[in-house]
Backbone as CSV, one residue per row, in Angstrom:
resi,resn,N_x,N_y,N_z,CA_x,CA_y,CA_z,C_x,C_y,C_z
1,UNK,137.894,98.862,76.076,136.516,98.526,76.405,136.050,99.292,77.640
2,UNK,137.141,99.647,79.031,136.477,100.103,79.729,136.456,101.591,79.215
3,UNK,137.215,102.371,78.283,137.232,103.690,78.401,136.066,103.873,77.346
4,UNK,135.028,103.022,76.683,134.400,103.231,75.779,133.190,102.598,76.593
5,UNK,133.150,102.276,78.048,131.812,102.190,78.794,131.709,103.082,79.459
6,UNK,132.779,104.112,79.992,132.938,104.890,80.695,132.430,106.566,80.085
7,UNK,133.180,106.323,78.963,132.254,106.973,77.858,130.729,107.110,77.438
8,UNK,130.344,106.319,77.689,129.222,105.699,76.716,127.801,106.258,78.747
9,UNK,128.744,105.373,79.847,127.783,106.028,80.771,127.730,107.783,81.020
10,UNK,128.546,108.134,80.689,129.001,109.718,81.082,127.899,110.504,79.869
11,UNK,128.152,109.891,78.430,126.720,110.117,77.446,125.586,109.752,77.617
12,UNK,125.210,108.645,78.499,123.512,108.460,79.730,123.207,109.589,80.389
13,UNK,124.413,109.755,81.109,123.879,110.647,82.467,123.972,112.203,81.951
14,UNK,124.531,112.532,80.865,124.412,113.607,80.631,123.050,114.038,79.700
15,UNK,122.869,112.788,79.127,121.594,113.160,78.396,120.269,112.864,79.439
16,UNK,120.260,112.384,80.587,119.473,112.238,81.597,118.982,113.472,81.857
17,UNK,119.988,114.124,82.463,120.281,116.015,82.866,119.938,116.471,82.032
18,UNK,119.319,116.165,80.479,119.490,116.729,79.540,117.346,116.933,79.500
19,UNK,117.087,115.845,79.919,115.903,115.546,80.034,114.761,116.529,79.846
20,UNK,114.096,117.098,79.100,113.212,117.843,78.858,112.116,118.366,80.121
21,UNK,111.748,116.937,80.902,111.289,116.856,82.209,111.653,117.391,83.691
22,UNK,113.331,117.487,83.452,113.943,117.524,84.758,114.163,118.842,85.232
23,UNK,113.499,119.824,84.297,113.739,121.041,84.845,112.129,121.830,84.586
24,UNK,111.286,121.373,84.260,110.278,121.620,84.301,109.058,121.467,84.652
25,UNK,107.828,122.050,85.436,106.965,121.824,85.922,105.730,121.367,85.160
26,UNK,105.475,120.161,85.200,103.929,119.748,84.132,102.782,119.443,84.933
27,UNK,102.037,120.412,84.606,100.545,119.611,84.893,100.083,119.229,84.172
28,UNK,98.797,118.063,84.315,98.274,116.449,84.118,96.564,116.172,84.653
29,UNK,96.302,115.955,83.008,94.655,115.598,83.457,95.094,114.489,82.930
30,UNK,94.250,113.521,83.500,94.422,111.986,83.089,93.102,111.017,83.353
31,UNK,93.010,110.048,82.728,92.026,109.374,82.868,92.354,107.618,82.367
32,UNK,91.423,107.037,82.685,92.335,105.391,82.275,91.575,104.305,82.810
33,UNK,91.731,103.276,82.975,91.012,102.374,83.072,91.720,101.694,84.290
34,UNK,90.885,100.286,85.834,91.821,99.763,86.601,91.378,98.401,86.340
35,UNK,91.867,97.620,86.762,91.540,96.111,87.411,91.934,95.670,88.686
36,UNK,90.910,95.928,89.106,91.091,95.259,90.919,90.926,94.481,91.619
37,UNK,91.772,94.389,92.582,91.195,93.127,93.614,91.139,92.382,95.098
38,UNK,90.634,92.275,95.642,90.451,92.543,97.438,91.225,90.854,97.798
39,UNK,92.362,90.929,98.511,92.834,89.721,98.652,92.049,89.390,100.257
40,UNK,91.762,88.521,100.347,90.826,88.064,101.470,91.763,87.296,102.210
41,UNK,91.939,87.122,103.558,92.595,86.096,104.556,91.091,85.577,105.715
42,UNK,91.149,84.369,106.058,90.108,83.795,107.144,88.575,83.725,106.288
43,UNK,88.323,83.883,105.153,86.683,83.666,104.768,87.309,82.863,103.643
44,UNK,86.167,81.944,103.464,86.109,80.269,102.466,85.395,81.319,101.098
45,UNK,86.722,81.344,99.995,86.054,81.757,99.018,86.042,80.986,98.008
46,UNK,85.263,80.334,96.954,85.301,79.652,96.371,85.669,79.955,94.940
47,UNK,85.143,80.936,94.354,85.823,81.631,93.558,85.902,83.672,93.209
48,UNK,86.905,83.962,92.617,87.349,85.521,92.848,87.511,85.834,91.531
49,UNK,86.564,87.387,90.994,86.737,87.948,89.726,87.427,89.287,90.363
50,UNK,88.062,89.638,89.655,88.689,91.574,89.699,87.489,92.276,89.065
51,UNK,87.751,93.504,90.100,86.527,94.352,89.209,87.408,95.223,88.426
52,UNK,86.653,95.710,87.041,86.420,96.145,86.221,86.593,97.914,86.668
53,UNK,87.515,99.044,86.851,86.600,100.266,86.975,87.285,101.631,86.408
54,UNK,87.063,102.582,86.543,87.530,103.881,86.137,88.264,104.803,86.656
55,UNK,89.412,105.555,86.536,90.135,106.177,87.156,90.294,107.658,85.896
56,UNK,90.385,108.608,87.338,90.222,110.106,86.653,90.884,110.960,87.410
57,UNK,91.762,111.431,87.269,92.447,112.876,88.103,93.246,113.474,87.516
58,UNK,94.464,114.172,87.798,94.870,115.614,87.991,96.581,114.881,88.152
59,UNK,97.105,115.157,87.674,99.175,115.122,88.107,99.378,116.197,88.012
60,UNK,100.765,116.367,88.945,101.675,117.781,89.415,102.787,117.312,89.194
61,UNK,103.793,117.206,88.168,105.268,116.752,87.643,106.329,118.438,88.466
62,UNK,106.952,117.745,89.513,108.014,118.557,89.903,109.718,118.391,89.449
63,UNK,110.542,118.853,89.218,111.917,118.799,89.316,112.552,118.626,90.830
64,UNK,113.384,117.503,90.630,114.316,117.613,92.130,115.523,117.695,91.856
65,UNK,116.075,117.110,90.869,117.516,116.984,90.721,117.496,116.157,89.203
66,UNK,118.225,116.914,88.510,118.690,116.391,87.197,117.478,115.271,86.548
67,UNK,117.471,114.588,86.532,116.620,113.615,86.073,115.421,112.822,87.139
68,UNK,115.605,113.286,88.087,115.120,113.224,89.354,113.929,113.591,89.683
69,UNK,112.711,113.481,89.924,111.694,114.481,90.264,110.207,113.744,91.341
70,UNK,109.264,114.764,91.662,108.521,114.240,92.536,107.237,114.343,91.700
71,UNK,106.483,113.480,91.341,104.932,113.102,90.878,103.810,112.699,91.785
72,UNK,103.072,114.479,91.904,101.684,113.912,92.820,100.541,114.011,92.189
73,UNK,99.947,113.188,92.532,98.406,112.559,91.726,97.294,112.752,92.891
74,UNK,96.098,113.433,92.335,94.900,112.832,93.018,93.984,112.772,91.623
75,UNK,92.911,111.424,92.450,92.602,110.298,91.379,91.101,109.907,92.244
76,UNK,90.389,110.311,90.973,88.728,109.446,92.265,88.876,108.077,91.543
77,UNK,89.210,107.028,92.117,89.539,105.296,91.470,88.412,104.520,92.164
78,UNK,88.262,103.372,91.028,86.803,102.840,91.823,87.840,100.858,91.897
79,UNK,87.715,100.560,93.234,88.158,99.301,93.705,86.869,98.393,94.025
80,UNK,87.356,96.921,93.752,86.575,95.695,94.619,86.585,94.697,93.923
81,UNK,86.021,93.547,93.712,86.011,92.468,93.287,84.323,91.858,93.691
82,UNK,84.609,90.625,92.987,82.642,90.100,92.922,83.490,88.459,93.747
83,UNK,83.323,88.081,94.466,83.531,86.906,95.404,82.707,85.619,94.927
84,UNK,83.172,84.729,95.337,81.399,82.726,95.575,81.876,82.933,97.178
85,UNK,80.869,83.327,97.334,81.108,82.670,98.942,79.854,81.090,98.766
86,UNK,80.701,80.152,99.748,80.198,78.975,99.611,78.439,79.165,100.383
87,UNK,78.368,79.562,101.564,77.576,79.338,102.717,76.373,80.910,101.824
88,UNK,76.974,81.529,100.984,75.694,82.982,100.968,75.767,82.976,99.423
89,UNK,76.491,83.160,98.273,76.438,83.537,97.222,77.673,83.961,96.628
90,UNK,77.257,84.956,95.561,78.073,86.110,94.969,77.598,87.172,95.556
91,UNK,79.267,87.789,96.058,79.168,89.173,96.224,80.118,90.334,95.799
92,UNK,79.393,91.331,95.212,80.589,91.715,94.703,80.642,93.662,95.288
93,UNK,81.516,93.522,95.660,82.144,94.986,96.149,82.557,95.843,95.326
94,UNK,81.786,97.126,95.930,82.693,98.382,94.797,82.758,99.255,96.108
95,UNK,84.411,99.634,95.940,84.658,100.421,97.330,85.093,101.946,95.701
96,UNK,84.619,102.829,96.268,85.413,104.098,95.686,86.026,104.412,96.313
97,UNK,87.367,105.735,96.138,87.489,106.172,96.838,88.351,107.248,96.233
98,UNK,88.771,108.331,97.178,90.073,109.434,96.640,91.083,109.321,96.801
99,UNK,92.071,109.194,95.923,93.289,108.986,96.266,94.092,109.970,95.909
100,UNK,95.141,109.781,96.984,96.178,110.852,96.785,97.634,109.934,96.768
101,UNK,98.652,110.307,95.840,99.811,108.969,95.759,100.751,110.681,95.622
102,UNK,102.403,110.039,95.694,103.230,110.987,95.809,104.771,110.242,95.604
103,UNK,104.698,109.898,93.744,105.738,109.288,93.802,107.074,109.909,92.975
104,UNK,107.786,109.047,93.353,109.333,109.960,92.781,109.105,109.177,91.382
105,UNK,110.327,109.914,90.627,109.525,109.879,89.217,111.249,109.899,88.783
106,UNK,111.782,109.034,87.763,113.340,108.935,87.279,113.084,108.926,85.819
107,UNK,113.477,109.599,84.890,113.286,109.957,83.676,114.557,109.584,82.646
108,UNK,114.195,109.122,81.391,114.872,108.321,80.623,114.883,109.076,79.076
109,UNK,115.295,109.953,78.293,115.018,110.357,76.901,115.145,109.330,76.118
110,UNK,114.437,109.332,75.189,114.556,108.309,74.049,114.376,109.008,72.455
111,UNK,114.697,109.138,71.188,114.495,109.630,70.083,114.673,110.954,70.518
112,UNK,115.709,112.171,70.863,116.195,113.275,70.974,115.177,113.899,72.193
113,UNK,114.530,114.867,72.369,114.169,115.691,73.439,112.598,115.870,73.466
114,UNK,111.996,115.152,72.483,110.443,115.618,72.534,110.211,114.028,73.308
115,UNK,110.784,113.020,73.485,110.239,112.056,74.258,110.764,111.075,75.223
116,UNK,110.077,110.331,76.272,111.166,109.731,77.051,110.184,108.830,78.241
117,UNK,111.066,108.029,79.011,110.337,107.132,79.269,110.644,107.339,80.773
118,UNK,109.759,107.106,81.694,109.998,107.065,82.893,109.627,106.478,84.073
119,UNK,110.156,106.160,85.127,110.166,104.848,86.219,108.953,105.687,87.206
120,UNK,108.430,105.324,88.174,107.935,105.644,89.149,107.723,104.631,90.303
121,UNK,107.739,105.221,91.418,107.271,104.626,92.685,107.376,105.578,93.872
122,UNK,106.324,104.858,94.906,106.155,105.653,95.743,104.318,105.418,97.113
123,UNK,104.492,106.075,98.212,103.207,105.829,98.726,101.665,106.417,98.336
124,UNK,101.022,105.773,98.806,99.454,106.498,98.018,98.536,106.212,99.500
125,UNK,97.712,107.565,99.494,96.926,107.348,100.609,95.544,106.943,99.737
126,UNK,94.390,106.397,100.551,93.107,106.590,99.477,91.872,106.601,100.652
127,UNK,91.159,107.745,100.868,90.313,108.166,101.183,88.938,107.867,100.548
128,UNK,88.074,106.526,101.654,86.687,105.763,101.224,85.869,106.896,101.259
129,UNK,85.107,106.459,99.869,83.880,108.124,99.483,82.660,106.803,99.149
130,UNK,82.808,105.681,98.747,81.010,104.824,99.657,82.051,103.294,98.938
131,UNK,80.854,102.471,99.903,81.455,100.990,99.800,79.919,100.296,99.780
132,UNK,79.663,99.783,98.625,78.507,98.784,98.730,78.560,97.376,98.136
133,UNK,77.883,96.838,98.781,77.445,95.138,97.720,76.401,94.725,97.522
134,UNK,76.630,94.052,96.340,75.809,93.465,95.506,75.830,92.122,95.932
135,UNK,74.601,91.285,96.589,74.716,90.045,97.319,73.803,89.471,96.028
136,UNK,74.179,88.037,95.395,73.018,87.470,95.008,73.115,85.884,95.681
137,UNK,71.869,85.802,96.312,72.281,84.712,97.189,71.732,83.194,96.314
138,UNK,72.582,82.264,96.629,72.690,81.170,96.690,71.635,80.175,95.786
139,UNK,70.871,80.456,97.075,69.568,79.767,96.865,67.990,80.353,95.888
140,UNK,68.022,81.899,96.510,66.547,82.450,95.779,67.599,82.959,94.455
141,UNK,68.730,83.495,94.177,69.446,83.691,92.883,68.565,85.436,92.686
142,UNK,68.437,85.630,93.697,67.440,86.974,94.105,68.961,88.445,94.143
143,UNK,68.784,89.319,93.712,70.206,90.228,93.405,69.709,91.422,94.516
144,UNK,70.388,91.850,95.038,69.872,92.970,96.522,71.327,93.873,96.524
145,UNK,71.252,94.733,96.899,72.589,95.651,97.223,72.309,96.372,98.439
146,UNK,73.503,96.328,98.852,73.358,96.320,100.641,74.873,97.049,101.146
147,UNK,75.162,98.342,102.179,75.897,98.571,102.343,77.418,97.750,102.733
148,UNK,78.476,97.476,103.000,79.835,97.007,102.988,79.687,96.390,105.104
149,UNK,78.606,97.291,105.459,78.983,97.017,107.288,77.708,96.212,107.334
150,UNK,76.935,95.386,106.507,75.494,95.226,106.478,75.657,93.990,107.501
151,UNK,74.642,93.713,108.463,75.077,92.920,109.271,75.423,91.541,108.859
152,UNK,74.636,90.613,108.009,74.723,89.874,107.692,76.052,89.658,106.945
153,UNK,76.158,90.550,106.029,77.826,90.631,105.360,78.681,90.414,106.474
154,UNK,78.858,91.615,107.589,79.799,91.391,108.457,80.926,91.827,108.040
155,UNK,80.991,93.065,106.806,82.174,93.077,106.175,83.150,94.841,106.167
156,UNK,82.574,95.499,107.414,83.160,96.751,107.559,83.945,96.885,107.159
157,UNK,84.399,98.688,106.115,85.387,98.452,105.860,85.921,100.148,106.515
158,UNK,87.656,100.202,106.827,88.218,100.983,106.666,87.876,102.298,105.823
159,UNK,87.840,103.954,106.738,87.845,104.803,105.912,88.946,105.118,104.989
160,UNK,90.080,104.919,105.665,91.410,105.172,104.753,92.618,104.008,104.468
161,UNK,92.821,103.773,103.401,93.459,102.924,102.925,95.316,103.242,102.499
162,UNK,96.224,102.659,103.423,97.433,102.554,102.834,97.870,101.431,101.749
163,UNK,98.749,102.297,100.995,99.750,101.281,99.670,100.768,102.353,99.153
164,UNK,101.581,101.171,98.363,103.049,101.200,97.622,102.529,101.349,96.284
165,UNK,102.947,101.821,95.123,102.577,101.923,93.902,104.115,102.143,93.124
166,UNK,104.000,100.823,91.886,105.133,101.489,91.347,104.433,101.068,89.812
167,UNK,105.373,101.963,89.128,104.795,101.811,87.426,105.790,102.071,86.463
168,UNK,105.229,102.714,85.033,106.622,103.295,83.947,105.401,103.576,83.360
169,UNK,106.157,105.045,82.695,105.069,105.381,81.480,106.128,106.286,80.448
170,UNK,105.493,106.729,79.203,106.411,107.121,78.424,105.601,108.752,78.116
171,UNK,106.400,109.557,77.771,105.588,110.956,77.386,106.204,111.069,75.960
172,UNK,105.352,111.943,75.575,106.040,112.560,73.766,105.280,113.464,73.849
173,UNK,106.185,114.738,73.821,105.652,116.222,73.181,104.939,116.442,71.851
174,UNK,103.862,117.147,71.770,103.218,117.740,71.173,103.630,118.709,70.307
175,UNK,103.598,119.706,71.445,104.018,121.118,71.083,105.150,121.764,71.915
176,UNK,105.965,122.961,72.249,106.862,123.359,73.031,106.169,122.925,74.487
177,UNK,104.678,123.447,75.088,104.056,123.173,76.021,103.283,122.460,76.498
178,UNK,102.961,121.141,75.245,102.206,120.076,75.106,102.052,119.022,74.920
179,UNK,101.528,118.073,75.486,102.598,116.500,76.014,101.381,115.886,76.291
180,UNK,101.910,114.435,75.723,100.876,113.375,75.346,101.735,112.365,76.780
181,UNK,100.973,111.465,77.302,101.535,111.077,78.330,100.796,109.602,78.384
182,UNK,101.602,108.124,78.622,100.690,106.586,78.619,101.540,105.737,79.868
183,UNK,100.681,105.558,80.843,101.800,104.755,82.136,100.634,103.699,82.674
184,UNK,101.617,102.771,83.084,101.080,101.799,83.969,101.291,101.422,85.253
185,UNK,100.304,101.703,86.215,100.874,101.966,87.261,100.534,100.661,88.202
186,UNK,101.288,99.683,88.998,100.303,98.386,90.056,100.729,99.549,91.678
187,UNK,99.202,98.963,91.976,99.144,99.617,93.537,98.778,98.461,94.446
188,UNK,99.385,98.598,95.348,99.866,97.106,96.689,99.166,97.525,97.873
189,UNK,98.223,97.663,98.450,97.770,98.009,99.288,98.357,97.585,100.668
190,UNK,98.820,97.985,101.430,99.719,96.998,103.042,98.869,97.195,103.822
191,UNK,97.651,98.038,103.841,96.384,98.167,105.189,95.383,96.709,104.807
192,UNK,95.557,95.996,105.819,93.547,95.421,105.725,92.649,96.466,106.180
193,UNK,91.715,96.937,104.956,90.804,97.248,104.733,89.771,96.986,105.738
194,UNK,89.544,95.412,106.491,88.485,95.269,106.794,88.620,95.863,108.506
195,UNK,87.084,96.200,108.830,87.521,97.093,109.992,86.449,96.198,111.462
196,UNK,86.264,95.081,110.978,85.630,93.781,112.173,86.497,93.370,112.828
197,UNK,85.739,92.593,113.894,86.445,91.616,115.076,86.215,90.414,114.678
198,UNK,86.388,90.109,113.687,86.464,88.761,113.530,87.936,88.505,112.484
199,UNK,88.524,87.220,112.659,89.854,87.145,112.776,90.164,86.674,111.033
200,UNK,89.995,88.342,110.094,89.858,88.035,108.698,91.136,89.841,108.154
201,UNK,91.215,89.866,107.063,91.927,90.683,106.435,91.538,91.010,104.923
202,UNK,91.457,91.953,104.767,91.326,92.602,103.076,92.178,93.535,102.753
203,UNK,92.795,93.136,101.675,93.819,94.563,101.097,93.651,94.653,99.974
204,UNK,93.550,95.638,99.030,93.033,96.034,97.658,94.185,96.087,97.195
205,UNK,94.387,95.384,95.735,95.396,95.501,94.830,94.919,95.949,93.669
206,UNK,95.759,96.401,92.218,94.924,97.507,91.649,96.369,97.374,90.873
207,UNK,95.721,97.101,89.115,96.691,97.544,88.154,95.789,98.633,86.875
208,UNK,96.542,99.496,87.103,95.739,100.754,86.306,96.773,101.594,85.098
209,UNK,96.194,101.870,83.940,96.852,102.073,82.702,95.944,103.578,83.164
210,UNK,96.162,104.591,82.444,96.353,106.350,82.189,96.751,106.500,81.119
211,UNK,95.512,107.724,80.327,96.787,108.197,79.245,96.381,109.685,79.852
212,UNK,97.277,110.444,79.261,97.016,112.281,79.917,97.314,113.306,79.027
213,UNK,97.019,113.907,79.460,97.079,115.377,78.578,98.133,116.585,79.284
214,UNK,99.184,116.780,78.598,100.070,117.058,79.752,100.506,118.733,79.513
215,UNK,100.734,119.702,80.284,100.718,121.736,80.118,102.394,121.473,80.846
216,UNK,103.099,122.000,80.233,104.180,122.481,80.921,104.377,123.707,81.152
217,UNK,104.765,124.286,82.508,104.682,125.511,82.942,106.089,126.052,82.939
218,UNK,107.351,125.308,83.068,108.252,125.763,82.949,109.569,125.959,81.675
């Protein structure tokens, strides 16, 4: 039993190395759908929807070592959520922004060499490109949109946003140079977002599906 696990891992790791991915360079247009959501600390919320939004960019698939490799993404992704605040209304936030993520990437073959499945994780920066809300208040049920620092909001936010992102997605070749690509990626934001003196916190969380269109160069 052990010389037939010992076996059996030595046929993993060699078909790992074997990996169609691990020695070749792919570029990646991609596009996909997110669901997001601004976790709030210190403000009375009564109730919280995820927003709804769109994600679009570009991957760079590198080789590091055998099955090993580095995956960088930039992505224009749209974040926020629609809030009850008790004392004002519904409000609901759409922060955009650019992101740039840079994660290591561990690769898995499955059904011989045209396909295979693979792990990811890693940090993501995301660079704010506009932040507005949609207030509908309370009482007049009156709908207004108003920048993110608007005084009354009180809700400044951060130009640049840190997080952790980890996911899995699977690829299947096309052609010798052409690759169909489907991953799911959750992103953890560790920055509060919010950029006031008053004694509150926001961090954007974010689960986003991609499918891509994938060129191998090597």
């Amino acid at each position: 039993m052990t010389r037939f696990r010992v076996l059996h891992l030595s046929a993993l790791f060699a078909g790992l190395a074997a990996s169609p991915a691990a020695g070749q360079v792919t570029l990646g247009a991609k596009v996909g759908a997110s669901l997001s959501d601004l976790v709030f600390t210190g403000v009375e919320i009564n109730e919280r929807e995820a927003r709804r939004g769109i994600v679009a960019g570009a991957s760079l698939a590198l080789p590091v070592s055998g099955a090993l490799g580095l995956q960088v993404e930039g992505s224009l992704v749209e974040r926020g959520a629609t809030l009850s605040l008790l004392q004002l209304g519904d409000v609901e936030y759409a922060i955009d922004y650019v992101q740039i993520s840079a994660l290591g990437r561990a690769t898995l073959p499955v059904g011989g060499s045209r396909s295979f499945l693979y792990l990811l994780a890693g940090p993501v920066i995301a660079l704010e490109t506009t932040c507005e809300a949609t207030v509908t208040l309370v009482l007049q049920r009156e709908t207004e949109k108003r920048p993110c620092d608007d005084e009354e909001l009180n809700t400044p936010s951060k130009p640049v946003d840190f997080a952790l992102a980890a996911g899995a997605g699977a690829e299947v070749a096309v052609t010798g140079r052409v690759g169909l690509s489907l991953d799911i990626v959750y992103t953890y934001g560790i920055r509060s977002i919010y950029d006031g003196e008053l004694d509150r916190t926001s961090h954007n969380r974010a689960t986003t599906v991609q499918a891509g269109l994938l060129f191998r160069a090597g």
